[in-house]
C-alpha positions in Angstrom: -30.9 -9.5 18.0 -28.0 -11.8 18.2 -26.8 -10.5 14.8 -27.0 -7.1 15.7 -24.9 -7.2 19.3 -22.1 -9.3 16.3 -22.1 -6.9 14.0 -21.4 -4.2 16.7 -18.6 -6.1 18.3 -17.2 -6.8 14.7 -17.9 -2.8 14.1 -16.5 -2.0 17.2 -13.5 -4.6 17.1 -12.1 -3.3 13.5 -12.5 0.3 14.8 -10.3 -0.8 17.6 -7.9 -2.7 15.4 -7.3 0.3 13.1 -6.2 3.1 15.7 -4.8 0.0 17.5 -2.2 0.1 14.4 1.7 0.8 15.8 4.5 2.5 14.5 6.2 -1.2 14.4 2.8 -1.5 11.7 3.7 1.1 9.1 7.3 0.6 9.5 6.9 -2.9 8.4 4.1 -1.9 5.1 6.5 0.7 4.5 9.5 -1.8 4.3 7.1 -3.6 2.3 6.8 -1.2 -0.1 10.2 -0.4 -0.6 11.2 -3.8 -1.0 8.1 -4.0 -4.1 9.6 -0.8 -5.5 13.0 -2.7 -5.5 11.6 -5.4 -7.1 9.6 -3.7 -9.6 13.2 -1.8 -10.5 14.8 -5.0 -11.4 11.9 -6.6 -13.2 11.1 -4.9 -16.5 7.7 -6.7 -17.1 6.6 -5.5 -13.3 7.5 -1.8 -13.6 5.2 -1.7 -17.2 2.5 -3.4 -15.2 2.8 -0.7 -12.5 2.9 1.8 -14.7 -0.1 0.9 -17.0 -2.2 0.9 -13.4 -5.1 3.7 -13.2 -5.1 4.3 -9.5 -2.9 3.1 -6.2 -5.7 0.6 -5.5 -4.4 -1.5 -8.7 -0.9 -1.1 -7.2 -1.5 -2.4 -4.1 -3.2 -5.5 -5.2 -0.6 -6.1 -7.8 2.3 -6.1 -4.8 -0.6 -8.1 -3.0 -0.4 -11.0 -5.2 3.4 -10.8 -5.5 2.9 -11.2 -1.3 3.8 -7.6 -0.2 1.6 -6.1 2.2 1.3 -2.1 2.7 -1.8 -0.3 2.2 -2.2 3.5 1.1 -0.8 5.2 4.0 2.7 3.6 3.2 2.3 4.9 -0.4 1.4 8.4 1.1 4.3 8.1 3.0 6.4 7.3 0.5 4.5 10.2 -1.3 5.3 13.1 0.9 9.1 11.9 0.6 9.0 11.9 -3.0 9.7 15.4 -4.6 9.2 14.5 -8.2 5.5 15.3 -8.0 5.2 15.7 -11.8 3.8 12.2 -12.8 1.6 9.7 -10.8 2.9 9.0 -7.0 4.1 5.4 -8.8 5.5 6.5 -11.9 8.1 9.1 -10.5 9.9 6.2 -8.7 10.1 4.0 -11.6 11.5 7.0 -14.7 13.7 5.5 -16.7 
């Protein structure tokens, strides 16, 4: 019974969390993201790593283990802004 009133306040408490997410939030994982996509334009061995990714979710947790935080909402974003819509949401920013 004890396990069950956790699990609800866990449930309950990262509900609460994620509409609890502020416009100071995304601005930061968006300013997270365009600092990776500055750094994967200066580094020639990052942007073919990016661009040999299947899916955002490899993206994210190659920026993750270079210690850049943003999730897929800063990617969408970054997304709608983008109006090359040709090529993956990644690979238009990075054309050589």
């Amino acid at each position: 019974m004890i396990t069950n009133a956790t699990t609800r306040i866990e449930l309950c408490y990262g509900y609460k969390k994620f509409f609890l997410m502020s416009a100071d939030s995304s601005s930061i994982q968006d300013s997270n993201l365009e600092a990776f996509i500055s750094l994967v334009l200066s580094d020639n061995e990052l942007k073919t790593e990016i661009k040999s990714a299947l899916n955002q979710d490899q993206v994210i947790s190659i920026a993750a283990s270079r210690g850049y935080e943003f999730d897929s909402s800063a990617i969408l974003r970054k997304w709608s802004k983008h109006t090359d819509f040709a090529g993956d949401t990644w690979m238009g920013w990075f054309d050589d």
